[in-house]
Z-matrix of the N, CA and C atoms (Angstrom, degrees):
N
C 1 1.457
C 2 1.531 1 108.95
N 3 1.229 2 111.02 1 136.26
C 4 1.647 3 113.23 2 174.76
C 5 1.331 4 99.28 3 -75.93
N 6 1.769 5 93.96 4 146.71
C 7 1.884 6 100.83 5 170.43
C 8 1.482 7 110.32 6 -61.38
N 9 1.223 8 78.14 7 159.63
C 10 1.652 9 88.82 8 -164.70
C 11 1.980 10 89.87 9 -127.33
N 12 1.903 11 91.12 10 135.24
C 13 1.793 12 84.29 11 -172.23
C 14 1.547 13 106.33 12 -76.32
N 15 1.367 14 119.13 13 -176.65
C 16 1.527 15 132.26 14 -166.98
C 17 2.106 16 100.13 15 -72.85
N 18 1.556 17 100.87 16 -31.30
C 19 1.250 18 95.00 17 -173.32
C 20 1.627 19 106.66 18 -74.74
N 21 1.546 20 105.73 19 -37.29
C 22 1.697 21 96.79 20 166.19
C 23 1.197 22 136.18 21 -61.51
N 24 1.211 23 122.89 22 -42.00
C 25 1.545 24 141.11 23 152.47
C 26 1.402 25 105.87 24 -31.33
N 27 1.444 26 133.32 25 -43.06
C 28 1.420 27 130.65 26 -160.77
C 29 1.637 28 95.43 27 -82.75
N 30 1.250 29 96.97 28 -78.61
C 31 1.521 30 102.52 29 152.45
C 32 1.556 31 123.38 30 -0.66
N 33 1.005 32 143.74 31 -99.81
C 34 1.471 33 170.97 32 144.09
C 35 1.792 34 91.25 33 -8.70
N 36 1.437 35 137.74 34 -60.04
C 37 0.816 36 115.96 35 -178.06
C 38 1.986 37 131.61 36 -76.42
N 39 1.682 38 92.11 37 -26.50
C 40 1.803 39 110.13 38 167.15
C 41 1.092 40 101.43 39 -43.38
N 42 1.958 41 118.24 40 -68.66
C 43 1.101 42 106.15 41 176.99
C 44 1.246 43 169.57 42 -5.84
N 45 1.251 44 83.95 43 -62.56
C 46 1.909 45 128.57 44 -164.70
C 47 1.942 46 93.46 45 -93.99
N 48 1.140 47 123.90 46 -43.18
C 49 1.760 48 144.88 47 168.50
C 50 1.907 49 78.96 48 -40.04
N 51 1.705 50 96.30 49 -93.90
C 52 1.896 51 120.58 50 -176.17
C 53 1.621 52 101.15 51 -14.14
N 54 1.673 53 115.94 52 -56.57
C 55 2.022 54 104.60 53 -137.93
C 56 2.038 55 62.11 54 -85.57
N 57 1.075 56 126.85 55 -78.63
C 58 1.640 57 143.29 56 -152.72
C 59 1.575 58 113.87 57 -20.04
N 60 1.542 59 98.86 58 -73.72
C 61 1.553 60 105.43 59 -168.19
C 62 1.886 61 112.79 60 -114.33
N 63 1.572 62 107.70 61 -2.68
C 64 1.887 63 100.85 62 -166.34
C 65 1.372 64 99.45 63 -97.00
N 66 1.230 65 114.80 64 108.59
C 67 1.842 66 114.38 65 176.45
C 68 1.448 67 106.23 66 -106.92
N 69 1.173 68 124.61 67 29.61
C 70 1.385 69 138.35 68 162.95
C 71 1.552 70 113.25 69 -106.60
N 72 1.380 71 121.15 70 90.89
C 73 1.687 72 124.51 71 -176.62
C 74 1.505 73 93.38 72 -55.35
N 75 0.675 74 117.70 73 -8.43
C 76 1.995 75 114.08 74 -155.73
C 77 1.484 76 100.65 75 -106.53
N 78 1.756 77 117.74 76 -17.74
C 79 1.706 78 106.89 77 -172.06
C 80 1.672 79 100.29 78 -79.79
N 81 1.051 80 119.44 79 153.63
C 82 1.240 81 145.51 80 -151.48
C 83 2.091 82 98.41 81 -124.95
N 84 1.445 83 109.33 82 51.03
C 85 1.676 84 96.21 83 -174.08
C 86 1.678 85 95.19 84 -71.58
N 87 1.243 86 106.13 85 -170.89
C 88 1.871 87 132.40 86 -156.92
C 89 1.153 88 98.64 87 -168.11
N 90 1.319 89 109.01 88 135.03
C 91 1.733 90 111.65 89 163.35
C 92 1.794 91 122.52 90 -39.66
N 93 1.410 92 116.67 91 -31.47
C 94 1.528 93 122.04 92 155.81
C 95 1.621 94 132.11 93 -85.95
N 96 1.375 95 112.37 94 13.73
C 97 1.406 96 124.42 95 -169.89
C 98 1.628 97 95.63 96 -79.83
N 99 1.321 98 112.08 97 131.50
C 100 1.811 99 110.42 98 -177.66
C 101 1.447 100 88.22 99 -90.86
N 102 1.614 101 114.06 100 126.80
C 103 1.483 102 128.67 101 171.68
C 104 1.691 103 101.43 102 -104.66
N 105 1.036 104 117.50 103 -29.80
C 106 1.801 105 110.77 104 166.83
C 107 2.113 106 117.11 105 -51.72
N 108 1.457 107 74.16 106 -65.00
C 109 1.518 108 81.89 107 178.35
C 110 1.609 109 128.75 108 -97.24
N 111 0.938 110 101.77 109 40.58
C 112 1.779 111 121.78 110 -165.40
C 113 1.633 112 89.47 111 -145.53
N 114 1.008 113 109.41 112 0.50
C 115 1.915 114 101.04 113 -179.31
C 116 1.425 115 132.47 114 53.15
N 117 1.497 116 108.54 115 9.93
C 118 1.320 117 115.22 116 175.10
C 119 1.517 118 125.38 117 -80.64
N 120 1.268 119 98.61 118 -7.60
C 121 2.135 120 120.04 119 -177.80
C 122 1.906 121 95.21 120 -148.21
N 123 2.000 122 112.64 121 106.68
C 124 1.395 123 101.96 122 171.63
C 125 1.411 124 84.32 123 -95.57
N 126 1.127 125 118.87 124 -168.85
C 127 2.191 126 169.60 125 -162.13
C 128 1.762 127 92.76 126 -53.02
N 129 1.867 128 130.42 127 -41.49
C 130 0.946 129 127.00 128 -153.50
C 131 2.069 130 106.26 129 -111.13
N 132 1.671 131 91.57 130 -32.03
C 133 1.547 132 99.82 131 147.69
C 134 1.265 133 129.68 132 -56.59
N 135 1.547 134 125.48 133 -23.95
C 136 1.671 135 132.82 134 -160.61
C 137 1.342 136 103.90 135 -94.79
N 138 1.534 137 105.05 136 -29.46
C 139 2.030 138 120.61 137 -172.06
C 140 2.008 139 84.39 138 -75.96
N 141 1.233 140 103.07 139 -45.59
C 142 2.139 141 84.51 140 -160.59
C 143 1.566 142 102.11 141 -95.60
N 144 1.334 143 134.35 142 17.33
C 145 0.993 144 140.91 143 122.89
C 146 1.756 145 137.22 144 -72.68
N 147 0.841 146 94.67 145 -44.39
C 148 1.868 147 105.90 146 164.11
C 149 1.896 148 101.86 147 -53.27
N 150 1.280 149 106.33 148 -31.90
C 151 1.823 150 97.48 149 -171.86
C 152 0.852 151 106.73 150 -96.76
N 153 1.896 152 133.72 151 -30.53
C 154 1.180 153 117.34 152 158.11
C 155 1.272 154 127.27 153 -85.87
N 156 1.221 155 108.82 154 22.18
C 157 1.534 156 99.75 155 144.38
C 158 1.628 157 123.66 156 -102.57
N 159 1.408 158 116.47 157 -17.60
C 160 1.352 159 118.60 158 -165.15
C 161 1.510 160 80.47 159 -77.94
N 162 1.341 161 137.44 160 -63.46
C 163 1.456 162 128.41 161 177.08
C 164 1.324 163 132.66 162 -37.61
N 165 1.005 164 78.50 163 -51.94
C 166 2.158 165 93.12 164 179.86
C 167 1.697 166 96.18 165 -64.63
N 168 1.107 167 138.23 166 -50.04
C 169 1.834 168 130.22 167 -178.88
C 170 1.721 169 103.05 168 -98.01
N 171 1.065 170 110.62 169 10.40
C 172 1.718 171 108.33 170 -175.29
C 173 1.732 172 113.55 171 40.94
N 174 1.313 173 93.19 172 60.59
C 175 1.939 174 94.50 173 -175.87
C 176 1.389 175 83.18 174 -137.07
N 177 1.215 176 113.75 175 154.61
C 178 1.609 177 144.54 176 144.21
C 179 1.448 178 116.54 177 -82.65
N 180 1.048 179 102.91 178 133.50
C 181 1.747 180 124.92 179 170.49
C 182 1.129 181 110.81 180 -108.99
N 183 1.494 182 109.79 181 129.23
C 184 1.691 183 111.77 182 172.53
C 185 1.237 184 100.47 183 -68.76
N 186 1.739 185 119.64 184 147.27
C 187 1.267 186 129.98 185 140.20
C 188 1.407 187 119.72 186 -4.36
N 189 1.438 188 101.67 187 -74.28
C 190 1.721 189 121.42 188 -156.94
C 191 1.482 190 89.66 189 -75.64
N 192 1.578 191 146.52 190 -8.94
C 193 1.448 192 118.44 191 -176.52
C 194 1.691 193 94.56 192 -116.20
N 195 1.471 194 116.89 193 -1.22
C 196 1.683 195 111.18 194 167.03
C 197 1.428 196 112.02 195 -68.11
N 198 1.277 197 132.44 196 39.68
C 199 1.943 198 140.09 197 -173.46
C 200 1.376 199 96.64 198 -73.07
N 201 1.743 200 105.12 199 137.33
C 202 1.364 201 110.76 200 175.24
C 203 1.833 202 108.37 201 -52.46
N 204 1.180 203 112.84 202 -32.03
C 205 1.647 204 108.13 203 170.26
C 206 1.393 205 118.02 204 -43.73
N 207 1.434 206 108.36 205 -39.35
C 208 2.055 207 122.24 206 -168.52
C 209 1.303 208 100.16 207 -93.45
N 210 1.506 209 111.47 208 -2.02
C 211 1.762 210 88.16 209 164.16
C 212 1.813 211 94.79 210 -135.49
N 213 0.777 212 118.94 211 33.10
C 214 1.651 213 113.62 212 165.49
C 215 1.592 214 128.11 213 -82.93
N 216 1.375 215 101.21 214 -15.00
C 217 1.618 216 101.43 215 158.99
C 218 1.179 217 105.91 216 -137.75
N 219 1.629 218 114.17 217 172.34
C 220 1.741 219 126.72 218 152.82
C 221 1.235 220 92.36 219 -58.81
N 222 0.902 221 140.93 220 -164.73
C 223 1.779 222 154.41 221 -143.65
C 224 1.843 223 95.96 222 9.42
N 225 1.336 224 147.02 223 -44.12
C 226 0.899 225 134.98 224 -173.54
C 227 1.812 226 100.87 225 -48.61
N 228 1.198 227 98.27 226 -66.84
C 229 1.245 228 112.33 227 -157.53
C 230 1.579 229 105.97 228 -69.72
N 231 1.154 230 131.85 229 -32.39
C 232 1.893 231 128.61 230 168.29
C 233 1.329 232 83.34 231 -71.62
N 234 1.333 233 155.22 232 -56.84
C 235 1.564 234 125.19 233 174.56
C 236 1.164 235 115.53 234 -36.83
N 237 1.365 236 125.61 235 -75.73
C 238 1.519 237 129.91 236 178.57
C 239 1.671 238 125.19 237 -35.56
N 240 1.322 239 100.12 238 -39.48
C 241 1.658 240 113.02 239 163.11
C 242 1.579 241 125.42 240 -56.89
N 243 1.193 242 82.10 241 -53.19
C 244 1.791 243 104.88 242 -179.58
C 245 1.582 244 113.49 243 -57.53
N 246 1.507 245 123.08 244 -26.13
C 247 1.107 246 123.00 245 -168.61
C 248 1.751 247 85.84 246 -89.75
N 249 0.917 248 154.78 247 25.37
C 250 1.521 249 131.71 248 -163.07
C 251 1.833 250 91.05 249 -163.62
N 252 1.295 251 151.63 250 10.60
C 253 1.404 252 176.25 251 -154.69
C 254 1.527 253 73.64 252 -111.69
């Protein structure tokens, strides 16, 4: 896979947040919008997101760094990606 820049990555993951878990046409997320603690992504959303991302960049994530903190925003989570690229 070609690298893909940080703005695509953000991109690609909002997305994937938007079609997956936002059933509100009307919410307005942002790459800084907290989806952990804003209730828009709970504990069982974060597990089938965590795999499509380890799939989608072919990386593994430890357990211990999948923390509802490392996936509570877009930029959290292209951080969290980025360390394992």
């Amino acid at each position: 896979m070609t690298q893909m820049s940080t703005e695509e990555m953000k991109e690609l993951v909002l997305n994937y947040v938007l079609k997956e878990y936002i059933d509100d046409e009307d919410a307005e997320i942002a790459y800084d919008t907290p989806l952990i603690s804003s209730g828009y992504v709970d504990s069982f959303s974060m597990v089938s997101l965590l795999v499509f991302l380890e799939n989608k960049f072919k990386i593994k994530i430890p357990s211990s760094k999948a923390t509802p903190e490392a996936f509570d925003t877009v930029d959290n989570i292209v951080a969290l990606v980025s360390q394992y690229l």
